[in-house]
N, C-alpha and C positions, 0 to 999 in steps of 0.2 A: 257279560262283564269283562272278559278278556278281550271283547272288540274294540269297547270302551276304554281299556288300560292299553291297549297298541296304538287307539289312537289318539291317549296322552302322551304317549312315548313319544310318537311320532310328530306330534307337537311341540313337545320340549325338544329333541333331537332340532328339528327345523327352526325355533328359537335359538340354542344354541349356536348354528351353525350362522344365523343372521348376526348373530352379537360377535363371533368370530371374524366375519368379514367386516363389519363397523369397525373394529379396534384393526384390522390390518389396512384398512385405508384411512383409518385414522394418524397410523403409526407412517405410513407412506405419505401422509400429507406433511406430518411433522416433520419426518425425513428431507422432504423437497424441501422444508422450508427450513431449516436448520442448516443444510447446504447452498442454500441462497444466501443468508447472512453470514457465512463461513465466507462467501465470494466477494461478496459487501466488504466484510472487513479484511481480507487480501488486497482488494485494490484501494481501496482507504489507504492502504500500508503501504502499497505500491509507490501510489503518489504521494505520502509523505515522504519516502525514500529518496526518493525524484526530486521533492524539493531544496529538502537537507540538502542534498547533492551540489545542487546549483548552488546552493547558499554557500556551502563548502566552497567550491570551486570559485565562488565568485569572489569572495575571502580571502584566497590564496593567490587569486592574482593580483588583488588589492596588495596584498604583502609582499609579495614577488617584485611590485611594480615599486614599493616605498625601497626596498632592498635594492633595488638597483639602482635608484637614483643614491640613497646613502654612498653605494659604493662609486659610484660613478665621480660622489662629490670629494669621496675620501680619496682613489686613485689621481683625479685629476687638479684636486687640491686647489679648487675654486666653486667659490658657493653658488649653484644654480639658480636662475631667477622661477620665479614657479610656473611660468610661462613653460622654460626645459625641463623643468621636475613634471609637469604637466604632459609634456609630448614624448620624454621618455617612458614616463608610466604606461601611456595607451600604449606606445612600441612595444613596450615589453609585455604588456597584456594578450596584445596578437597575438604573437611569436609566443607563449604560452598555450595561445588556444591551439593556435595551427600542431 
């Protein structure tokens, strides 16, 4: 009878310990995969950043480029044909990026 009860123990013990290791490669697979989507959405974010960015940037020399021809036209106190409003913008858009 005590053969028989050691070697339910020893049964359950070894059940146990298989149900221990499922739930820790279970938990490591979760893992890997909870930090794969964690990396997914960091570079999603990345290049949203990235775009914004340029958008920004691309914006600002838009504005940059209309601000200097205003000034150019207030300073020099003759209305520019849009041809110069045109060629001063791209100049001053370089000369922004550089």
């Amino acid at each position: 009878r005590q053969e028989v009860m050691a070697q339910a123990n020893a049964q359950a013990s070894k059940f146990i310990e298989e149900g221990r290791a499922a739930a820790a490669r279970v938990r490591e697979q979760e893992t890997v995969k909870a930090i794969a989507a964690a990396e997914q959405i960091m570079i999603k974010a990345r290049e949203a950043a990235a775009q914004e960015h340029d958008h920004m940037l691309a914006e600002l020399k838009r504005e940059v480029g209309r601000l200097v021809v205003q000034a150019a036209t207030t300073v020099t106190g003759k209305i520019l044909t849009s041809e110069d409003q045109r060629r001063l913008a791209e100049e001053t858009a370089k000369q922004v990026a550089e």
